[in-house]
C-alpha positions in Angstrom: -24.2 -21.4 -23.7 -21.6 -19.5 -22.0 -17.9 -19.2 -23.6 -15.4 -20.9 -21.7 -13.6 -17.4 -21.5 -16.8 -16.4 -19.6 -17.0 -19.5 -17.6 -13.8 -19.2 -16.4 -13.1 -18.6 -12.2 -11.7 -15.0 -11.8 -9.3 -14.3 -9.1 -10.5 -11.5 -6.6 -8.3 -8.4 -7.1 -7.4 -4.8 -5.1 -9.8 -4.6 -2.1 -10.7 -8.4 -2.8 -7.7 -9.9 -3.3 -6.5 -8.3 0.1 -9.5 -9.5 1.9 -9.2 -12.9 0.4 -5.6 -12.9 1.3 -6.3 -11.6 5.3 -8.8 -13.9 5.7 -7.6 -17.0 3.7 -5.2 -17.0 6.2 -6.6 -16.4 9.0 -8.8 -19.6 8.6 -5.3 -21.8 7.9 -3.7 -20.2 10.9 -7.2 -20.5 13.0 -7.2 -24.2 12.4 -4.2 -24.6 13.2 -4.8 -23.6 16.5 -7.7 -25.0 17.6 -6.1 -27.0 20.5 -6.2 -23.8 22.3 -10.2 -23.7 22.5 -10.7 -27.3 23.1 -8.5 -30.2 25.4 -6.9 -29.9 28.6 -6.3 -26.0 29.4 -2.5 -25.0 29.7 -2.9 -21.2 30.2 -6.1 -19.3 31.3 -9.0 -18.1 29.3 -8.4 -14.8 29.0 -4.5 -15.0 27.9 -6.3 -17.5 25.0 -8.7 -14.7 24.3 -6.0 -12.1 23.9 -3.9 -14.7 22.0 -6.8 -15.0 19.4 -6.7 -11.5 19.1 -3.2 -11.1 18.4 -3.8 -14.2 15.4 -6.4 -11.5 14.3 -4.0 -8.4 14.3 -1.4 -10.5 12.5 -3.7 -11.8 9.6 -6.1 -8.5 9.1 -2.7 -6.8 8.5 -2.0 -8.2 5.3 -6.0 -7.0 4.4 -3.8 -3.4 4.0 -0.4 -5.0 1.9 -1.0 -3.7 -1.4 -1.1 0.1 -0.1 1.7 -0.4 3.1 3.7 -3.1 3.1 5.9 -2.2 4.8 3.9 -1.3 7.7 1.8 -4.7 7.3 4.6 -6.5 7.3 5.8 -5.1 10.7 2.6 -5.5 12.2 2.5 -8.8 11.4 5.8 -9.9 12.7 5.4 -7.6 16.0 2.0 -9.5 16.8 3.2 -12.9 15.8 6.1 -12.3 18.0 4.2 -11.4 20.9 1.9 -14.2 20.8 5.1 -17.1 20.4 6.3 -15.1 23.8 2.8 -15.4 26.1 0.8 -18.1 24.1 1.1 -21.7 25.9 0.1 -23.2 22.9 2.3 -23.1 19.5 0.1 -22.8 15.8 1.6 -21.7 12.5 1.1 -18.0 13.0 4.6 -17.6 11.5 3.2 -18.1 8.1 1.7 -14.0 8.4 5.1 -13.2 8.9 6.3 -15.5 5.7 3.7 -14.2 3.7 3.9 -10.3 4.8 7.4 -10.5 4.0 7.0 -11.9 0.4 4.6 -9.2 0.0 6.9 -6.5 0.9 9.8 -7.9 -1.4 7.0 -8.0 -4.8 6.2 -4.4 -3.7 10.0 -3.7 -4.6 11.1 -2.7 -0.6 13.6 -5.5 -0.8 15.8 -3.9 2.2 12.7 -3.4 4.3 12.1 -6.8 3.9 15.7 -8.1 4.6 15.5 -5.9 7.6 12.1 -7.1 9.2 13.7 -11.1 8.6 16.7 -9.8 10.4 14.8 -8.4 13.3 12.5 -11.9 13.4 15.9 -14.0 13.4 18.0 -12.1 15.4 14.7 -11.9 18.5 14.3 -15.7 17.5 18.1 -16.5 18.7 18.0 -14.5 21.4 14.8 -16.4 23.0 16.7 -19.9 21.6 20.3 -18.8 23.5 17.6 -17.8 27.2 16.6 -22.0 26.3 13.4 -22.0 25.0 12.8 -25.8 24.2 10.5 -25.1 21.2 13.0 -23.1 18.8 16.3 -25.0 18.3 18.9 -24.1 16.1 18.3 -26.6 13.5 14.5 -25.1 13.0 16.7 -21.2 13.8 18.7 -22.5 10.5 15.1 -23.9 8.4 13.3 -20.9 9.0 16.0 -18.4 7.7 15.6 -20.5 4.8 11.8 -19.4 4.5 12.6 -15.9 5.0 15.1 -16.1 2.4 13.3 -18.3 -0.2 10.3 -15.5 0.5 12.4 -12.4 0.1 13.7 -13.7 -3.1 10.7 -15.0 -4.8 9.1 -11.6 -4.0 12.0 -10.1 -5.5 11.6 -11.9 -8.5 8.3 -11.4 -8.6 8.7 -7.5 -8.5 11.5 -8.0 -11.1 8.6 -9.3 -13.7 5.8 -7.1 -13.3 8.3 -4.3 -13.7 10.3 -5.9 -17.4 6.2 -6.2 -18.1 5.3 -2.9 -17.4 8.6 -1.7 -19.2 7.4 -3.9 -22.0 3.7 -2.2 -22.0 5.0 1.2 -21.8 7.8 0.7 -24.4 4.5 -0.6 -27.2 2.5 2.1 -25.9 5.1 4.4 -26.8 5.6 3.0 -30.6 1.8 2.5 -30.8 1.5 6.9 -30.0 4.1 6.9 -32.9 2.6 5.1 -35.1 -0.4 7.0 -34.7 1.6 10.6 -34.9 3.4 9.1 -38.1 -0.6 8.2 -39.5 -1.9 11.9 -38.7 0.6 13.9 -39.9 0.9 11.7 -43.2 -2.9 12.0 -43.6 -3.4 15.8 -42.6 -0.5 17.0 -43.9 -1.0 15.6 -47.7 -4.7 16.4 -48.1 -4.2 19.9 -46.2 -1.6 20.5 -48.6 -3.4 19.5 -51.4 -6.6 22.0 -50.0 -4.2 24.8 -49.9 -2.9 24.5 -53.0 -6.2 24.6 -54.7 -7.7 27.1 -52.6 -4.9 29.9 -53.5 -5.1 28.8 -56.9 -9.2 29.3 -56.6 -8.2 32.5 -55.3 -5.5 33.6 -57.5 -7.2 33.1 -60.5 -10.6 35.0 -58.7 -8.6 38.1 -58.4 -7.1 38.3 -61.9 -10.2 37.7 -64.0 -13.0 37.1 -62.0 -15.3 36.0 -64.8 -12.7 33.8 -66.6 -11.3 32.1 -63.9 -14.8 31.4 -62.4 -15.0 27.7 -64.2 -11.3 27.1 -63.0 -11.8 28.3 -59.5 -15.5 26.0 -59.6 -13.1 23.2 -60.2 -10.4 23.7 -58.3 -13.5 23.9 -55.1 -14.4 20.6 -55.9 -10.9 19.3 -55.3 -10.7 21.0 -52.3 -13.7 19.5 -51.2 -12.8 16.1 -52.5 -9.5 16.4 -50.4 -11.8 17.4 -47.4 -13.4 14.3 -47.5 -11.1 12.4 -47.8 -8.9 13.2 -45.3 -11.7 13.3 -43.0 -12.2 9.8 -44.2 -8.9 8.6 -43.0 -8.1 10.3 -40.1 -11.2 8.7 -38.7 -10.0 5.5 -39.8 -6.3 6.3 -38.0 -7.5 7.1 -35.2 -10.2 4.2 -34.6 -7.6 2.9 -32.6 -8.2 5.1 -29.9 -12.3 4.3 -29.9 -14.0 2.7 -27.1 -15.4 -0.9 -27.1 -18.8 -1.1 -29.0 -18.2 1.7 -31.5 -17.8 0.1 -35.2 -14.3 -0.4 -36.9 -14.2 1.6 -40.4 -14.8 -0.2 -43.1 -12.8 1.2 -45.7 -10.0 -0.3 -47.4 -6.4 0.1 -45.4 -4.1 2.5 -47.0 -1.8 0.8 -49.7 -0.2 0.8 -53.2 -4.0 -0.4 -54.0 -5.2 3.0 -53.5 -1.9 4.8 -55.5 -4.2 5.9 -58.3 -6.3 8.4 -55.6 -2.7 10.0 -54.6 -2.2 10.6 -58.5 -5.1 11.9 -58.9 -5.7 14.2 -56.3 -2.2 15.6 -57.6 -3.0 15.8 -60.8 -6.0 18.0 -59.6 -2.9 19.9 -57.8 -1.6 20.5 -61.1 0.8 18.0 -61.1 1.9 15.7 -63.7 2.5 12.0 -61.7 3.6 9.3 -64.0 3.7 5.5 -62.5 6.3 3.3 -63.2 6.0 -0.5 -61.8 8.9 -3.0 -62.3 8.6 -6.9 -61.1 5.7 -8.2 -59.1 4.5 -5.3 -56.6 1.7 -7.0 -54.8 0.3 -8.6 -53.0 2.7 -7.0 -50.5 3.1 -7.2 -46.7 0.8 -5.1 -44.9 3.2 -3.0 -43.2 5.2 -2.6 -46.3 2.0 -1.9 -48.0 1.3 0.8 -45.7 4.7 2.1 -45.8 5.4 2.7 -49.3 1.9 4.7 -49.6 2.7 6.8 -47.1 6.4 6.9 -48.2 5.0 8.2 -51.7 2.1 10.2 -50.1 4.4 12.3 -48.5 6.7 12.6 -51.5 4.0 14.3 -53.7 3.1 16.4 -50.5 6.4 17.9 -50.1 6.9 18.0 -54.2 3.3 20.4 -54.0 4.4 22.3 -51.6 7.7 23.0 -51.5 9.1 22.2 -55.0 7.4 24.8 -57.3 7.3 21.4 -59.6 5.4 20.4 -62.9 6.0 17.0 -63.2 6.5 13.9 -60.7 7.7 10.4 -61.5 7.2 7.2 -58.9 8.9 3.9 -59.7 8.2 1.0 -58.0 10.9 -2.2 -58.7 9.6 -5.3 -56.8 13.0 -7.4 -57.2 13.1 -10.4 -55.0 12.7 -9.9 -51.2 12.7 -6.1 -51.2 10.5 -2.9 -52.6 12.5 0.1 -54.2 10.1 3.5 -54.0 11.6 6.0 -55.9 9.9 9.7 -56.3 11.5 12.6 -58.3 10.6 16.0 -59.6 11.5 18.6 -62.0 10.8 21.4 -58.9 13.0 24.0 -58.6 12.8 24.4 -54.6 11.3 25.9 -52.0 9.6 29.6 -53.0 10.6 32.3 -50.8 7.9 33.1 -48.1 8.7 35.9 -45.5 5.8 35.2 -43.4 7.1 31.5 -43.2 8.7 31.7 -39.2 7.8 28.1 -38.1 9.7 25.0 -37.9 10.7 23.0 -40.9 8.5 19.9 -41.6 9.5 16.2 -40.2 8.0 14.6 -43.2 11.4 13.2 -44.0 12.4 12.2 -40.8 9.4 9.9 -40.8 9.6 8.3 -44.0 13.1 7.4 -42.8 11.5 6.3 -39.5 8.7 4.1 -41.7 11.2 2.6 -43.6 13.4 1.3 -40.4 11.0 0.4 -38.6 10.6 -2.2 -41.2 14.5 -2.9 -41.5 14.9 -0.6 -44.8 16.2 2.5 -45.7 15.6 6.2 -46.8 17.2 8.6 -49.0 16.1 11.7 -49.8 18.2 14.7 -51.8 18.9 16.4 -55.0 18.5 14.6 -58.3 21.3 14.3 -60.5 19.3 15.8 -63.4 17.8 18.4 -61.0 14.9 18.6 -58.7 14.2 16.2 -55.5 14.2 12.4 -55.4 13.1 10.4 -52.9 14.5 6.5 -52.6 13.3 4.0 -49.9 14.4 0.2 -49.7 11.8 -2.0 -48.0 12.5 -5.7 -47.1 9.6 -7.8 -48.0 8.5 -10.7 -45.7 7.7 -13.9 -47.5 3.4 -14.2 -47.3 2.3 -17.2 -46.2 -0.8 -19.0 -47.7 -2.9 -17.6 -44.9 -2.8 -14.1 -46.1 -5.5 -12.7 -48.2 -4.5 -11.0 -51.6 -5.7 -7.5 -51.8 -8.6 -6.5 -54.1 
């Protein structure tokens, strides 16, 4: 059985929609003159014949409105004008005009469009003023209305499609954030993490080769681990980005969940992480989730490769609506490197991004005591009984 989202009539659109438009109309305004094929004959044959062709002209010029309106438009209006002047028979080939100039106003050409209504109105007087019978200047007054009530619905219509398109841009352009924040948190931990065991695999290879061969055998496998892993979650970021049919990772989103692999793979580092949890920290919001682990991922990235540290402590105090991450070290700063000529990092400046994005704050400085601490408010939304605890 089909889904009613299936089942559902589509509108025709580009090429389509144009031809639908051209020759929707064409029928209306071809019925509308069928007086001029049939009854008594008030003009000869072949001015009907070249009559009919002008009601073609006008119509099939809206079939090329989505690429030049403008140009449609004044097609349009200089065939519909024509045929008022030489056809004996009057038919509602003014609607082409209404419609081209709609058209033209949604494309965003508003003064094009104010100046084709102007040049319709202002040849319509002049033929009213010489006495034709069939334009007075009450219907001279109703259809400036339509030209108007056209111009501006087309306007509005433009106004729309661009605050959506502003709108889709403007998400676009926090989702490619979001997604830079994701990589550089993921790449940038475990890499660190790989090159701080490698040179230690190296360093202690070059001292004493055959002592150091168990520590460097170790320190490989935490390399490797780290590998993995972030191979793991940068496919998982960037599923996002992958094309209908392939399958969504399964593996569990990032989160305080998943803090004991962060400790780990730091102890394997060389660093000393101690955990320290105050109030109720979970089941938390998923963005807040999410933030805080990559708040305290980042933390211990920096702290291994900047800080020249030995020890790390994370609190987490869960105290009413609102999650306080704290991360300090006993590092000493940054070791001199001469061959260091790039930029400085921007792990900071995303925390602080991560944590007002959700309506918090960052800190991030020298501890009173010495070394680096790292504070970040997050406001907790309330979870509503819809939401899942985390396993």
């Amino acid at each position: 059985m089909p889904s009613p989202a299936r089942s559902r009539l589509r509108l025709p659109r580009g090429r389509a929609a144009d031809a639908a438009l051209a020759s929707g109309l064409f029928l209306v305004v071809g019925l509308g003159t069928l007086r001029s094929l049939i009854g008594a004959r008030e003009e000869p044959w072949a001015v009907t014949a070249a009559n009919w062709v002008l009601i073609a002209v006008a119509c099939g010029a809206l079939y090329f409105s989505s690429r030049r309106p403008v140009a449609a438009a004044s097609v349009a209006a200089l065939a519909t004008a024509v045929y008022y002047v030489t056809s004996a028979y009057d038919g509602p080939l003014l609607l082409a005009v209404v419609v081209a100039l709609f058209l033209v106003a949604a494309a965003g050409r508003l003064h094009a469009a104010v100046v084709i209504a102007a040049l319709c109105l202002i040849g319509t007087a002049l033929g009213t003023i010489r006495g034709n019978g069939d334009v007075n200047q009450v219907a001279l007054f109703m259809l400036t209305g339509w030209f108007v009530a056209m111009i501006t619905l087309g306007g509005l219509r433009h106004s729309h499609l661009a605050r959506a398109r502003e709108t889709e841009e403007r998400a676009a352009t926090q989702e490619r954030l979001r997604i830079a924040r994701e990589l550089h948190d993921v790449v940038g931990h475990h890499l660190s993490l790989i090159n701080v065991q490698s040179t230690a695999a190296l360093r202690r290879l070059t001292k004493d080769p055959a002592a150091g061969a168990d520590q460097a055998t170790e320190a490989l496998g935490a390399v490797k681990d780290a590998s993995r892993e972030a191979l793991r979650e940068l496919r998982a970021t960037l599923g996002v980005l992958r094309e209908a049919g392939e399958a969504a990772p399964t593996a569990p989103a990032p989160g305080l969940g998943r803090l004991g692999e962060l400790t780990d793979a730091a102890g394997a580092a060389g660093l000393a992480v101690t955990v320290h949890r105050t109030g109720d920290t979970g089941p938390l919001p998923v963005e807040a989730d999410l933030a805080a682990y990559r708040i305290v991922q980042e933390s211990l990235t920096n702290v291994a490769r900047h800080a020249r540290a030995t020890r790390a402590d994370i609190h987490l105090d869960a105290d009413g609506g609102r999650l306080t991450v704290t991360v300090t070290d006993d590092g000493r700063g940054p070791a001199p490197d001469p061959a260091r000529t790039g930029p400085p990092g921007s792990g900071i400046t995303g925390m602080r991004e991560r944590a007002r994005a959700l309506g918090g704050d960052l800190t991030a400085g020298p501890a009173p005591g010495g070394g680096f601490s790292v504070r970040a408010t997050l406001p907790l939304a309330r979870t509503t009984a819809t939401e899942e605890p985390r396993r």
